[in-house]
C-alpha positions as CSV (number, residue, x, y, z in Angstrom):
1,X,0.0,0.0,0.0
2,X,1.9,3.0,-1.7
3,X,-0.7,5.5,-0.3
4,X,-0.2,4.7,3.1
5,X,3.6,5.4,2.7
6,X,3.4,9.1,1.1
7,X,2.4,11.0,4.0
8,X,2.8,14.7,2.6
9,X,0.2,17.5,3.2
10,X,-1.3,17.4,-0.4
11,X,-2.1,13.4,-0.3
12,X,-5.4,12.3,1.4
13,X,-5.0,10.1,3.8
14,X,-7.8,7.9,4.0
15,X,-8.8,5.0,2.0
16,X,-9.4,6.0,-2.0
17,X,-12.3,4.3,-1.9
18,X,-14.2,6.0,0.9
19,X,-15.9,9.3,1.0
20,X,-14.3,10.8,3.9
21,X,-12.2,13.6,3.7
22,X,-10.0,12.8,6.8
23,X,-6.6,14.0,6.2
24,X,-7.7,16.5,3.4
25,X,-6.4,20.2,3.5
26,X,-9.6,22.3,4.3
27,X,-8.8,26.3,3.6
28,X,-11.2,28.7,5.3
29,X,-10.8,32.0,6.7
30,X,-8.4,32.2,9.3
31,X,-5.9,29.8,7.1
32,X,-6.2,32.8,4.4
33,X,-6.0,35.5,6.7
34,X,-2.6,34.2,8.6
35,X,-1.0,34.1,4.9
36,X,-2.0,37.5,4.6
37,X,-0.9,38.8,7.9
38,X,2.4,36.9,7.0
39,X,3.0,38.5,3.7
40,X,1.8,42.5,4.9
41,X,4.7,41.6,7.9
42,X,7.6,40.6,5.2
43,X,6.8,43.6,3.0
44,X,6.3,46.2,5.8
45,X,9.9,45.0,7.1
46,X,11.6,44.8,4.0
47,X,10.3,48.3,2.9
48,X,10.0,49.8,6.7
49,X,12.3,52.7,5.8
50,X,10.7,53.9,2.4
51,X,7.3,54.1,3.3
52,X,8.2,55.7,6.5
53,X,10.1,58.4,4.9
54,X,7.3,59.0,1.8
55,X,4.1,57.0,2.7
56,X,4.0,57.0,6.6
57,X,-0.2,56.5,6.2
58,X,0.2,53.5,4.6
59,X,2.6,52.3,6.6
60,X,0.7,52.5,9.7
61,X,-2.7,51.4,8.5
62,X,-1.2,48.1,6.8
63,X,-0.2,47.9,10.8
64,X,-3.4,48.8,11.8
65,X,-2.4,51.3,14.3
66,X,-3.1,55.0,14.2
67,X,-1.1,57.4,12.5
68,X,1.2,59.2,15.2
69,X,1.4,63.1,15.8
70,X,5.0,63.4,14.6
71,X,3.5,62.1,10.6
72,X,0.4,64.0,10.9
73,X,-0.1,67.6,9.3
74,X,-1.8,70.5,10.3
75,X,-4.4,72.1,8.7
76,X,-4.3,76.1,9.0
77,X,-7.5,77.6,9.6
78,X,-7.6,80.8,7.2
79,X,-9.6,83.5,9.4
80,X,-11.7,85.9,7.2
81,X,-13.8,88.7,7.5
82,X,-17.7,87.9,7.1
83,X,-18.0,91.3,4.7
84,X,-15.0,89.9,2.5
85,X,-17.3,88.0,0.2
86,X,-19.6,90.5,-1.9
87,X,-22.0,88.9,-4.0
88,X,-22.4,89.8,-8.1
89,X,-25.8,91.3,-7.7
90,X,-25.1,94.1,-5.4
91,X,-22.8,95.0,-8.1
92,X,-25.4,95.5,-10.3
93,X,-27.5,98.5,-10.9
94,X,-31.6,98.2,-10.2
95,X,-32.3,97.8,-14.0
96,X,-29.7,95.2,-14.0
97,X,-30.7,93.5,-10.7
98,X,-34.5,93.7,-12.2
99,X,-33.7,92.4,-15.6
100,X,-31.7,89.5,-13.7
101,X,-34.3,88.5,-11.6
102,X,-36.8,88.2,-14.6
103,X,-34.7,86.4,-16.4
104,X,-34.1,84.0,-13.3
105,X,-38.4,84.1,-12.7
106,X,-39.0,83.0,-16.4
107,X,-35.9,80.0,-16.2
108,X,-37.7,78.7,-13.0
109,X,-41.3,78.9,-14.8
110,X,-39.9,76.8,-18.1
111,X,-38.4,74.3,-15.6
112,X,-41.5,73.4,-14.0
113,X,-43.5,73.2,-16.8
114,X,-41.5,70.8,-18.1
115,X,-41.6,68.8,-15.1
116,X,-45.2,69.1,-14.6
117,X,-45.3,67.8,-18.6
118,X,-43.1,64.9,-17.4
119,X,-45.0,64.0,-14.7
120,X,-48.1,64.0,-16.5
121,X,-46.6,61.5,-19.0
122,X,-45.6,59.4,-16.0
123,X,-48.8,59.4,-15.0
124,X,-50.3,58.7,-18.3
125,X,-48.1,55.4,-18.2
126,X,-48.7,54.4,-14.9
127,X,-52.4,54.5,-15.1
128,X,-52.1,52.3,-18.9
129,X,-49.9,50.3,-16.5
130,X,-52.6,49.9,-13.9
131,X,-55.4,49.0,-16.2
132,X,-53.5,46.6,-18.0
133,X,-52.9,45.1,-14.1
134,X,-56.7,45.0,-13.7
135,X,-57.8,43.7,-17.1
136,X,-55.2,41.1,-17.1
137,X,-56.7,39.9,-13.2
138,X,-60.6,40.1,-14.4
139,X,-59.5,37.9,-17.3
140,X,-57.6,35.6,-15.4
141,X,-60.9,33.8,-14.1
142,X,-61.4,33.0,-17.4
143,X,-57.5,31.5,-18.1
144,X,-56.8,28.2,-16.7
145,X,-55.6,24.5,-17.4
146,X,-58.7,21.9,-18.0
147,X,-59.1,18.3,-18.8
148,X,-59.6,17.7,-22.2
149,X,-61.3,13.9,-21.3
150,X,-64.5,15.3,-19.9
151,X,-67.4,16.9,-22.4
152,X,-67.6,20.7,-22.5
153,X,-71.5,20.8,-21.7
154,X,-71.1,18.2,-18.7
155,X,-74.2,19.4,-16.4
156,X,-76.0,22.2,-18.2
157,X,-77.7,20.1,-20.8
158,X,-81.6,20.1,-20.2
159,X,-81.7,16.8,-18.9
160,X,-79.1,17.0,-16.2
161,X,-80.3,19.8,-14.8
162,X,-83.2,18.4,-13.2
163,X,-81.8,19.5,-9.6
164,X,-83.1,22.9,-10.4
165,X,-86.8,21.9,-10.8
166,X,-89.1,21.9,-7.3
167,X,-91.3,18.6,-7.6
168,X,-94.7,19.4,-5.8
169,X,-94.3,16.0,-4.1
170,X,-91.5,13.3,-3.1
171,X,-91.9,9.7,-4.6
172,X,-89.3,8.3,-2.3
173,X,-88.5,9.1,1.8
């Protein structure tokens, strides 16, 4: 028995013939994630000094620890005064201003018509949408599988629809 003899990791050690996977190499996550851990150490100590010097974020996250003070950089708060910003229309004269805001007035107007237009054709489509819904579920009553064996008139032929006659009196009891 050669199998037996070859003991290696990649082999499975139990009978060929059997169904059990005794012996057999089963990868999940923590397998993967300890080669991972292993290959971010090798590279982070074979290029410790680089990204120190130029990439010191990437360093640190690949370490998973938080970037320290020294590698950190400031970010300088410009201080302005509230009146430094004037806006374009108190530049402009009353005419202008007037003009401007007409102009604006009419935009606005042409946009929502157009949206009101496009919501109306939404509408439109939904509501062919919903009677097609309703039509298709009155019909479906009418839509299903029968048996092709049994006559199409069975029970409303004259003669079998005696049940719906009163007799005046009972022959049997």
């Amino acid at each position: 028995m050669t199998w037996r003899n070859k003991r290696d990791h990649i082999s499975n050690y139990t009978c060929k013939w059997r169904r059990s996977k005794l012996g057999k190499t089963n990868p999940n996550y923590y397998y993967f994630s300890r080669l991972l851990k292993k290959e971010t150490n090798d590279y982070l100590i074979a290029n410790k000094e680089y990204l120190l010097a130029n990439k010191p974020e990437i360093y640190y996250s690949m370490k998973g620890q938080k970037l320290p003070k020294k590698y950190q950089q400031k970010q300088g708060i410009s201080i302005t005064p509230v009146n430094a910003f004037v806006p374009p229309q108190s530049k402009l004269s009353k005419d202008e201003l007037e003009d401007q805001l007409n102009k604006e007035a009419e935009e606005r107007k042409l946009k929502a018509e157009k949206e009101n237009k496009l919501r109306k054709e939404n509408k439109k489509k939904e509501m062919i949408k919903l009677r097609n819904q309703n039509a298709y579920a009155r019909e479906q009553s009418y839509i299903y599988w029968v048996n092709p064996f049994t006559p199409i008139n069975h029970n409303k032929l004259g003669s079998s629809q005696s049940w719906k006659i009163e007799k005046k009196y009972k022959y049997y009891d």
